[in-house]
N, C-alpha and C positions, 0 to 999 in steps of 0.2 A: 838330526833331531826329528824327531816324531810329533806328529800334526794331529790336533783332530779337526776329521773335516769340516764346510760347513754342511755336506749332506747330514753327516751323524748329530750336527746341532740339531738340523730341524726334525729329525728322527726323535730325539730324545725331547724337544719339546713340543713335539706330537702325540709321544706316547706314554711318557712320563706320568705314572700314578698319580707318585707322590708331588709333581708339580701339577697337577690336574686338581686332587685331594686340597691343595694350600691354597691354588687360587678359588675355587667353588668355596671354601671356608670361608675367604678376608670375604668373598661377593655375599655371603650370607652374613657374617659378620655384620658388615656394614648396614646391610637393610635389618637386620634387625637393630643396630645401634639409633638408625634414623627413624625405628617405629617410637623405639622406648625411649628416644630424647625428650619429650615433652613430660614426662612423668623421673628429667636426672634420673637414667638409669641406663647404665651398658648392657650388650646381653649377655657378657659375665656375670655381672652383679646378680642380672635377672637370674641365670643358671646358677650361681652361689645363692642367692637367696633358695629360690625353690629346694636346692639341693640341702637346705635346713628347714625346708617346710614337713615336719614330722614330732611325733608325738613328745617324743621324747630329744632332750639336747644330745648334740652327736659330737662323739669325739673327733679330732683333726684328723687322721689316718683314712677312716674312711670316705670323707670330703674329698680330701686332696685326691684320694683311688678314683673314685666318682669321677671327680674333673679332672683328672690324668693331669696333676698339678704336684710338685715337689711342695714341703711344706712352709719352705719359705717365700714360695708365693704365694701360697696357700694367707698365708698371716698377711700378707701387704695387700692382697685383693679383700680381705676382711677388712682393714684399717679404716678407708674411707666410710666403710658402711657403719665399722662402729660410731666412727665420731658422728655420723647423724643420726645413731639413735634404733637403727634398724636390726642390726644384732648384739647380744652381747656375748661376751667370753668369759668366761671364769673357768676355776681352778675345780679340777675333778676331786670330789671328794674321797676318790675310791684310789685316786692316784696323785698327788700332790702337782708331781711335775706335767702332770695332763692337762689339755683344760678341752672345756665343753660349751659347743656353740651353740645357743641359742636365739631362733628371730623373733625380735619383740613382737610388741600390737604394732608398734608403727609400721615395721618389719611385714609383718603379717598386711596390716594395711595397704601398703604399697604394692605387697604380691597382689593381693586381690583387685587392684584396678589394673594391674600395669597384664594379669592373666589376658581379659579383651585384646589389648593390643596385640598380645603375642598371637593370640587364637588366628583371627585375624591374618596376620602376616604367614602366618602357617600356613592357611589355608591358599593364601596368594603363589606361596612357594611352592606345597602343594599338587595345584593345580597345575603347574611349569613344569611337572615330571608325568605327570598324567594318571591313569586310573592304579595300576601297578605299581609306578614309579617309585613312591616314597617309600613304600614298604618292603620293594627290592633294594632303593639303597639301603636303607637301616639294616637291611638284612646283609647287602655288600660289605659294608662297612664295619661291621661288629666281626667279619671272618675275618678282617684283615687287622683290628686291633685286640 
């Protein structure tokens, strides 16, 4: 039977992209879930909300594209936000079986205080990549998805 070593372990979680990419995410994750705790809101919510902050209500297709999200979770990360009021959903008039998200006032409310805190933690995060750093990852990151 064929082994794999533990040299090729620590190899692989030495150099491992995509285990590098998962952990740097849950570690960003987290600080931002523990900014935007005081204002009940994950930085899902936050990036779903934002991601309906626009003129016009937007169909699910291109949300769920935006947050690289199938559309069934697309709907169940909506849920919570509906029942408090922050976005609602309805039926596309253009398309019956469509519907179109829109973020209330409250909706709208919440983004605009909870924007400081994010600012903020940006800025903290930021600072930890240094003068180049964030705009090389963004720029890493987008080649690779």
């Amino acid at each position: 039977m064929n082994e794999v070593s533990f040299q090729t372990t620590l190899h692989v979680r030495d150099t491992c992209l995509c285990l590098h990419v998962q952990r740097a995410a849950r570690a960003l994750a987290r600080r931002f879930d523990e900014a935007l705790r005081p204002l009940n809101l994950t930085n899902g919510q936050f990036s779903l909300l934002m991601s309906l902050n626009r003129p016009e209500p937007a169909r699910m297709a291109p949300v769920a594209q935006l947050l690289a999200m199938d559309r069934t979770t697309l709907i169940a990360a909506l849920k919570p936000l509906e029942r408090r009021g922050l976005v609602s959903i309805g039926v596309d008039p253009n398309d019956r079986r469509g519907r179109l998200l829109t973020l209330t006032e409250a909706g709208r409310a919440l983004l605009a205080e909870a924007m400081p805190v994010w600012t903020r933690t940006h800025a903290d995060v930021d600072a930890l990549l240094g003068v180049d750093g964030p705009d090389r990852l963004r720029s890493d990151l987008r080649a690779v998805s």
